[in-house]
N, CA, C and O atoms as a DFTB+ gen file, in Angstrom:
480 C
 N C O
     1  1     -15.233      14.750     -15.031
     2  2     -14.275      15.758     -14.619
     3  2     -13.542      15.333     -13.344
     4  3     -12.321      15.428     -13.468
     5  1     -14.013      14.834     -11.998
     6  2     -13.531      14.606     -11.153
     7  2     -12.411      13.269     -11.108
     8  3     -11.395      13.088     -10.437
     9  1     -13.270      12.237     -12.400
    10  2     -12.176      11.056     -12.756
    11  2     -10.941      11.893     -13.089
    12  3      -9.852      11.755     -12.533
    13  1     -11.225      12.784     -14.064
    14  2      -9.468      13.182     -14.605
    15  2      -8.733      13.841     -13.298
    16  3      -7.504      13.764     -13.285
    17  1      -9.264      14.364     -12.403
    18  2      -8.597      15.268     -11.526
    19  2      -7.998      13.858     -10.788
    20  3      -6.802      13.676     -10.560
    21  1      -9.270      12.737     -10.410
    22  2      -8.458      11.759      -9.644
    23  2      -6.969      10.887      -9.875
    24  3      -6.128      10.401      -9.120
    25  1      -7.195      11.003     -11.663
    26  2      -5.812      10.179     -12.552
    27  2      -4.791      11.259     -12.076
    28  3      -3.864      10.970     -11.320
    29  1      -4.987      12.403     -12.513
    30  2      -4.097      13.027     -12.481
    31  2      -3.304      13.216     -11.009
    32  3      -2.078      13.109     -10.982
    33  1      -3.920      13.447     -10.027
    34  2      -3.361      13.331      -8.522
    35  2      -3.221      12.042      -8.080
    36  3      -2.505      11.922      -7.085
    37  1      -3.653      11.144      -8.490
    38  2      -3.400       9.422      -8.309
    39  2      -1.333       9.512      -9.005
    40  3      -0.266       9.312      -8.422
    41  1      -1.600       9.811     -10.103
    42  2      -0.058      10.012     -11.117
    43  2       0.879      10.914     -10.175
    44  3       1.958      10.556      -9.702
    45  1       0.184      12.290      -9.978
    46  2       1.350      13.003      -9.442
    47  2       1.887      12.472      -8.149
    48  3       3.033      12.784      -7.826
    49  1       1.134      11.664      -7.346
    50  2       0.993      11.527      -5.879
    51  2       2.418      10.635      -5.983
    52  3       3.506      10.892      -5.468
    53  1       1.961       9.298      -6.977
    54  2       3.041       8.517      -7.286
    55  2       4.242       8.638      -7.955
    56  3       5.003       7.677      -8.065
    57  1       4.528       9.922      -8.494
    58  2       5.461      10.078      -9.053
    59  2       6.495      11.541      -8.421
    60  3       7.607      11.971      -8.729
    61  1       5.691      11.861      -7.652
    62  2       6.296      13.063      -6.069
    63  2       6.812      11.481      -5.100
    64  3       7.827      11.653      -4.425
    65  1       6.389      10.525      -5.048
    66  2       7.094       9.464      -3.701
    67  2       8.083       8.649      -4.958
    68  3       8.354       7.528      -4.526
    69  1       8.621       8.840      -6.188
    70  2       9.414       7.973      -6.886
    71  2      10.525       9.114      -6.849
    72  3      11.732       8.876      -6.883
    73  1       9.770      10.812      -6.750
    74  2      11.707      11.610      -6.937
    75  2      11.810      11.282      -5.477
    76  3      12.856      10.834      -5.009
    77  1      10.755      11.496      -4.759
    78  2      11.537      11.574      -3.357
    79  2      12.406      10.174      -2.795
    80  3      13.450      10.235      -2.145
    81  1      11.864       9.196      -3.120
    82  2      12.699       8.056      -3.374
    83  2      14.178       8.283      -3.941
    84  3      15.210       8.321      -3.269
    85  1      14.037       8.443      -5.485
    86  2      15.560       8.875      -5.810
    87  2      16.472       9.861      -5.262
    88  3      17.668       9.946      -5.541
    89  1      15.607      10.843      -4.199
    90  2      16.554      11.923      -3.727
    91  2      17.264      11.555      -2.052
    92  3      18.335      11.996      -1.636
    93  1      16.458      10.778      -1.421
    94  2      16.965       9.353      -0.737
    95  2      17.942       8.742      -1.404
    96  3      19.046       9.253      -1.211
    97  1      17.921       7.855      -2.098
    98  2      19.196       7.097      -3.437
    99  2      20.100       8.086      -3.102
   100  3      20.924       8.152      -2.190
   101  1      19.797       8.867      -4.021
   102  2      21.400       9.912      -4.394
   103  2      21.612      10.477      -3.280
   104  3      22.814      10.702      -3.420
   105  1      21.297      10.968      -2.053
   106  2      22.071      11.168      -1.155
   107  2      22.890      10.263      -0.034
   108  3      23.906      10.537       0.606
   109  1      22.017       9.025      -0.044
   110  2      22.986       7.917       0.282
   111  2      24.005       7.453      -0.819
   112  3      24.992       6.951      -0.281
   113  1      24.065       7.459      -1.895
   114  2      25.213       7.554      -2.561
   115  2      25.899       8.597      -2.938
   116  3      26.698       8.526      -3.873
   117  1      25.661       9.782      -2.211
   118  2      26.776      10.629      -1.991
   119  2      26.641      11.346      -3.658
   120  3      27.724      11.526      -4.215
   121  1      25.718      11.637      -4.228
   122  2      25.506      12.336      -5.340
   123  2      25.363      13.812      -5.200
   124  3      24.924      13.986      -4.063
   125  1      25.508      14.911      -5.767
   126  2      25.519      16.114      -5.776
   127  2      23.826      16.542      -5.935
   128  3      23.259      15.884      -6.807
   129  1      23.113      17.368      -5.340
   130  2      21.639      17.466      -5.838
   131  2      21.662      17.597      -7.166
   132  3      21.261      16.673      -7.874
   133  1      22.223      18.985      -7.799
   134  2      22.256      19.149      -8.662
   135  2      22.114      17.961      -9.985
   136  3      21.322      17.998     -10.927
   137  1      23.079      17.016      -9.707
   138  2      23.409      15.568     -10.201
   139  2      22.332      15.312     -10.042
   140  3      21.762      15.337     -11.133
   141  1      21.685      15.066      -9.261
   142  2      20.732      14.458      -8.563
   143  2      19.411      14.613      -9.216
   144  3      18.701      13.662      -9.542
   145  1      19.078      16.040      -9.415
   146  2      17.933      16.666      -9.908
   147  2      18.126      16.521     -11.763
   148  3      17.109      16.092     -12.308
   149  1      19.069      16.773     -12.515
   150  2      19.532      16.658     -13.688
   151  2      18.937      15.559     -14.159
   152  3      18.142      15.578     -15.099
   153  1      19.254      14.626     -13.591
   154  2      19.316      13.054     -13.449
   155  2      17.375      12.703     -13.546
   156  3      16.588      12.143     -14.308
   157  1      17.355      13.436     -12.270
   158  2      15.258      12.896     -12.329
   159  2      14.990      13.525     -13.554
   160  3      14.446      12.849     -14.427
   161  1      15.165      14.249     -13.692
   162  2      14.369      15.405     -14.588
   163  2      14.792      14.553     -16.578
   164  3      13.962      14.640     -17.483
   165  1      15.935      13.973     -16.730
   166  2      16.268      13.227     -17.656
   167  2      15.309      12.127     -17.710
   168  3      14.577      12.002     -18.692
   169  1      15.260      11.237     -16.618
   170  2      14.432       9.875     -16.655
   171  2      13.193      10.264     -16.417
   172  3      12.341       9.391     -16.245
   173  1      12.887      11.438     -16.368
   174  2      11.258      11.821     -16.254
   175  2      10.867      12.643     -17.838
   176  3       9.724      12.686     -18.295
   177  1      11.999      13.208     -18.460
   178  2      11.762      13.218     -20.192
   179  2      11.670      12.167     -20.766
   180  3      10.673      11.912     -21.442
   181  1      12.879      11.155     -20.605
   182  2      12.422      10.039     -21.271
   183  2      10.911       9.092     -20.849
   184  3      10.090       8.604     -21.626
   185  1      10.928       9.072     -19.717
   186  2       9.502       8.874     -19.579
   187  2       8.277       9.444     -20.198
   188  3       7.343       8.876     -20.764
   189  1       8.533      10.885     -19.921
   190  2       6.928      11.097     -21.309
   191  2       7.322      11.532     -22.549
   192  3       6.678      12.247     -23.317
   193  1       8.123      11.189     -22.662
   194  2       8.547      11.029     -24.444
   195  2       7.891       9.547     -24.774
   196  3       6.948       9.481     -25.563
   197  1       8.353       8.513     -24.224
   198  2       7.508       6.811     -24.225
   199  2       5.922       7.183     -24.387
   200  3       5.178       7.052     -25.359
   201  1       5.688       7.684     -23.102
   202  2       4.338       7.776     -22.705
   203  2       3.406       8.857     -23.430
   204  3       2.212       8.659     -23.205
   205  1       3.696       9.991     -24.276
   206  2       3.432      10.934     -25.290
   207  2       3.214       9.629     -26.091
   208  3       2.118       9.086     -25.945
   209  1       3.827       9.239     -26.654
   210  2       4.120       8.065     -27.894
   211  2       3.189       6.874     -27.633
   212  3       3.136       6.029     -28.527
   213  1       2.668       6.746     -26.861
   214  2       1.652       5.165     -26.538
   215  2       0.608       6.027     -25.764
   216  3       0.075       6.554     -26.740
   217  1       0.147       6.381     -25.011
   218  2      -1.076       7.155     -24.518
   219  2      -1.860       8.096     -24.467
   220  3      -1.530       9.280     -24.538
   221  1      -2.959       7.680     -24.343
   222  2      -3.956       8.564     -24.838
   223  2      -5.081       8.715     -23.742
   224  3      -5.054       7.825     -22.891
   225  1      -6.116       9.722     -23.591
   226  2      -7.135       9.936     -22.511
   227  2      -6.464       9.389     -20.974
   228  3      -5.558      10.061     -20.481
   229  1      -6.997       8.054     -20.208
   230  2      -7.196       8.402     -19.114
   231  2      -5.267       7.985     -18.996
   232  3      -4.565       8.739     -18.322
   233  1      -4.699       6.899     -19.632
   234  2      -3.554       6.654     -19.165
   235  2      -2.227       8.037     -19.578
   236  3      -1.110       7.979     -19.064
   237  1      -2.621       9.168     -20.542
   238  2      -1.735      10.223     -20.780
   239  2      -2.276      11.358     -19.214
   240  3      -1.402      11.953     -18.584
   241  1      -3.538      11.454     -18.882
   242  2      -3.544      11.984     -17.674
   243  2      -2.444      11.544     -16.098
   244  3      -1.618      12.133     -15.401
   245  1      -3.153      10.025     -16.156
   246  2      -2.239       9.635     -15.259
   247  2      -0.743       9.592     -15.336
   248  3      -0.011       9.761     -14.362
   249  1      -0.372       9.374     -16.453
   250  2       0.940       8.976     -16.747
   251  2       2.076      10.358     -16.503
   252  3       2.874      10.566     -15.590
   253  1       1.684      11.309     -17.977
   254  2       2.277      12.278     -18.533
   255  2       2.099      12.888     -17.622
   256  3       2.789      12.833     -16.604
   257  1       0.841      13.815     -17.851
   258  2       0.427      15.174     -16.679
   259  2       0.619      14.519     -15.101
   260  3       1.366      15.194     -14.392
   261  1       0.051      13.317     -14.478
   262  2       0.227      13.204     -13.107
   263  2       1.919      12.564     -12.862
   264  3       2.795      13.423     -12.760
   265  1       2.192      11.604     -12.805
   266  2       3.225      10.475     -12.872
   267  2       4.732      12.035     -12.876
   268  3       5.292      12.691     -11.998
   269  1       4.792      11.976     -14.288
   270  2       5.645      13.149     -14.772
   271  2       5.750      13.601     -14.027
   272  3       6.460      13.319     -13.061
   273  1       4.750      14.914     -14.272
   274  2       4.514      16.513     -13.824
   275  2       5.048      16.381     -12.226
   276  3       5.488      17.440     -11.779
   277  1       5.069      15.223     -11.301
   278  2       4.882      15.160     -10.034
   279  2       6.223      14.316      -9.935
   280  3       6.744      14.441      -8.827
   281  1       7.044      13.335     -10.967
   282  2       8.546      12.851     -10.655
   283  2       9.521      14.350     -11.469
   284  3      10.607      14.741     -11.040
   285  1       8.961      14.815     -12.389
   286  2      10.292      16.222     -12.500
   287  2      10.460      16.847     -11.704
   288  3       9.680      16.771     -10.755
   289  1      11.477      17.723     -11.665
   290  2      11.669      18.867     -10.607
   291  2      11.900      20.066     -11.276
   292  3      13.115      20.231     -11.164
   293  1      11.454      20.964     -11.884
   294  2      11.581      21.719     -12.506
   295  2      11.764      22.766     -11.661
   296  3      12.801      23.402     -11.849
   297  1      10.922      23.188     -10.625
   298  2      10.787      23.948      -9.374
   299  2      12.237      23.855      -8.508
   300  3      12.579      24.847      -7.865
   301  1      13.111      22.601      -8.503
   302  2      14.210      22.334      -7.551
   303  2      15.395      23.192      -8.962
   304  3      16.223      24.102      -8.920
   305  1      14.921      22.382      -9.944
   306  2      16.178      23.449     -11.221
   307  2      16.239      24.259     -10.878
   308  3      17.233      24.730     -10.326
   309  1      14.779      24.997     -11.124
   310  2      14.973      26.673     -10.924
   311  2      16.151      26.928      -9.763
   312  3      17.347      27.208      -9.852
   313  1      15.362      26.726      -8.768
   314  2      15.938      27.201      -7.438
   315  2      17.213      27.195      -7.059
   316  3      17.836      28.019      -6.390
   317  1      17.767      25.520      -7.875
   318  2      19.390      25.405      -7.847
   319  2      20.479      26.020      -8.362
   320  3      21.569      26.279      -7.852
   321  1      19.749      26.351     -10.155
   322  2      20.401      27.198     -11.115
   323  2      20.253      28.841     -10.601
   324  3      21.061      29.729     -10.876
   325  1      19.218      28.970      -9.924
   326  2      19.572      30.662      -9.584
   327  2      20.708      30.498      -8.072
   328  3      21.389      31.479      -7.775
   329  1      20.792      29.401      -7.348
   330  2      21.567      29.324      -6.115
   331  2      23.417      29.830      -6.882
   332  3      24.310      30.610      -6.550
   333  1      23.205      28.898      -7.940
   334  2      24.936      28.998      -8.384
   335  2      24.925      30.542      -8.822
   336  3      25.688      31.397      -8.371
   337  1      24.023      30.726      -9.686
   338  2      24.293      32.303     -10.172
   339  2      24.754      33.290      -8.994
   340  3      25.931      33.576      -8.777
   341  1      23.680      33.758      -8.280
   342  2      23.413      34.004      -7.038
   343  2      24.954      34.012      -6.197
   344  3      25.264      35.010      -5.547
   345  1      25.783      32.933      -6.266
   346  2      26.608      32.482      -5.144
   347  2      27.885      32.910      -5.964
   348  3      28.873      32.796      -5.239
   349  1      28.174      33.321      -7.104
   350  2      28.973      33.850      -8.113
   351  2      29.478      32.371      -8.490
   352  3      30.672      32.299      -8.200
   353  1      29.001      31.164      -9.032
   354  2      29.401      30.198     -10.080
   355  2      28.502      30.380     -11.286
   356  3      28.092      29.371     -11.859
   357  1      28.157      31.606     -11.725
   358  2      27.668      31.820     -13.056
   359  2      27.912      31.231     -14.023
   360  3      26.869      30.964     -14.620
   361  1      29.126      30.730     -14.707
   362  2      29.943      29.626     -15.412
   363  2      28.913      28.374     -14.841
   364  3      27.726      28.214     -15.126
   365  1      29.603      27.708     -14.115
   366  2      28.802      26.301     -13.469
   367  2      27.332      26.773     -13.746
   368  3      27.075      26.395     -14.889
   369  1      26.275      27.415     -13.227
   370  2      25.110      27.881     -13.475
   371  2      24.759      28.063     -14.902
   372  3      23.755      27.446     -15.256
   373  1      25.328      28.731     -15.747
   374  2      24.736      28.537     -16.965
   375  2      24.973      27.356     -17.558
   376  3      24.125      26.851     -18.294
   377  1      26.172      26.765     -17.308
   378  2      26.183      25.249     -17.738
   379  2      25.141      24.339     -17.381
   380  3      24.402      23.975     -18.296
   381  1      24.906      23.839     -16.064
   382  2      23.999      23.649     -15.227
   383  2      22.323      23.582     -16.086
   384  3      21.667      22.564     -16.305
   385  1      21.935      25.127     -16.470
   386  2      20.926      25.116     -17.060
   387  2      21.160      24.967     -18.529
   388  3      20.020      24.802     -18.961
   389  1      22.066      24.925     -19.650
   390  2      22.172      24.654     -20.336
   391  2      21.900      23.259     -20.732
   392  3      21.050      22.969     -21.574
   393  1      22.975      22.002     -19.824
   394  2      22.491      20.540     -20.065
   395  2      21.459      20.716     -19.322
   396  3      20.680      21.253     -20.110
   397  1      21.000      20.639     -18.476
   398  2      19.434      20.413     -18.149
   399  2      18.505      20.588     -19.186
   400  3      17.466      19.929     -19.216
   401  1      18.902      21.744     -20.369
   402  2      17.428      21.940     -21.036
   403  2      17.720      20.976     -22.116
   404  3      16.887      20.262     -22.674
   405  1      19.237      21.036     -22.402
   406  2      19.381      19.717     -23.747
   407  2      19.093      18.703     -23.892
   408  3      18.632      18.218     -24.925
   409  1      19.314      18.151     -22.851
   410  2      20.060      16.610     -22.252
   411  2      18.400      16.340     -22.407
   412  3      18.083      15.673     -23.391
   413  1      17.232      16.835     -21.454
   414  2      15.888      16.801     -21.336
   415  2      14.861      16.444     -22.216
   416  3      14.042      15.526     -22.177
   417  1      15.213      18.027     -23.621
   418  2      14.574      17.775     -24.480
   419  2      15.103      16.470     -25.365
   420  3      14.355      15.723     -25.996
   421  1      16.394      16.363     -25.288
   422  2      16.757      14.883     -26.151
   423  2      16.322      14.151     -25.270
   424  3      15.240      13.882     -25.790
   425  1      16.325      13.459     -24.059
   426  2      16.118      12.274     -23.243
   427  2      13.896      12.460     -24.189
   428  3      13.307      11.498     -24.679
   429  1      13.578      13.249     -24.144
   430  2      12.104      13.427     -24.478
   431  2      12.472      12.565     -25.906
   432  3      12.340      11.400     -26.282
   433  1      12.797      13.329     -26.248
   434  2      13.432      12.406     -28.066
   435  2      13.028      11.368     -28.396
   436  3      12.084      10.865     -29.005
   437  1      14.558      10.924     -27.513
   438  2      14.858       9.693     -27.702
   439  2      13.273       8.359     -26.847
   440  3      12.804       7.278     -27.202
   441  1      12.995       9.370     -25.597
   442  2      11.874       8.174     -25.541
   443  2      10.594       8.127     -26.429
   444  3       9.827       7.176     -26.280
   445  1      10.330       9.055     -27.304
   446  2       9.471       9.000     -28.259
   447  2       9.917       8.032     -29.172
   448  3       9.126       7.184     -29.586
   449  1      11.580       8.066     -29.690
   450  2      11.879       7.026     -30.562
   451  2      11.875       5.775     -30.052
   452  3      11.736       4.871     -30.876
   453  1      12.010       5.432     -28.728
   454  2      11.965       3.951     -28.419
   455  2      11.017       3.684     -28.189
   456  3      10.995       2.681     -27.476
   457  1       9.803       4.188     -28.495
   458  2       8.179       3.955     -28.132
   459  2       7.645       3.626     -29.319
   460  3       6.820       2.747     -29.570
   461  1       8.307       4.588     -30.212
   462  2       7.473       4.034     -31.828
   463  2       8.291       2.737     -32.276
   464  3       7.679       1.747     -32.678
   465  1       9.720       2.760     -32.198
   466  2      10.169       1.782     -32.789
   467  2      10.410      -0.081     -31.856
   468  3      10.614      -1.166     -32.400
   469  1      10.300       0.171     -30.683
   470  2      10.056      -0.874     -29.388
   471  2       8.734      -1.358     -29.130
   472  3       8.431      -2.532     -28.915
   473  1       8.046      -0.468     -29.164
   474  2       6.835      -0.861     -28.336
   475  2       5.612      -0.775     -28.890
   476  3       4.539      -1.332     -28.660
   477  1       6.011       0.096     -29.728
   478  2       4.524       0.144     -30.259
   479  2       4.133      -0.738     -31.009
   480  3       2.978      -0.720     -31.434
């Protein structure tokens, strides 16, 4: 029990210092958060879409649940998509959360398909 808790906070630990990394990136390149967050949250579907698709026990702990769970931002979505509502860009805001949930579940997709048909 304590191994899985360790994969799993070993994963999240490393994958909380890879968004915060990219959120460094995109603000030195002058990216919008929003952009910004869209963006992690895409390369962190396609990531456990791969990693769903090839792992199992200790490397789907570390990977999926820690790695993942700890590079998405699901918590920064929220907060951003209620900021636009909130600020009267309701339009922009539902858009906003609209591609976020599409774009996501396909980026998940598609890395399941390049896992069975690439790598596996």
């Amino acid at each position: 029990m304590l191994h899985n808790f360790l994969l799993v906070g070993i994963g999240g630990a490393l994958g909380s210092m890879a968004r915060y990394g990219l959120s460094l990136l995109s603000s030195h390149l002058v990216i919008s958060s929003e952009i910004a967050t869209m963006t992690t949250n895409a390369l962190g579907s396609l990531l456990i879409g791969i990693v769903i698709a090839l792992s199992k026990g200790d490397w789907h702990l570390l990977l999926a649940v820690g790695f993942c769970g700890g590079f998405t931002t699901f918590s920064t979505f929220s907060a951003q998509a209620l900021q636009l509502l909130q600020s009267g860009h309701r339009l922009l805001g539902i858009i906003y959360i609209l591609c976020s949930v599409v774009v996501c579940i396909i980026m998940t997709y598609i890395g399941i398909l390049i896992a069975d048909k690439y790598i596996k």
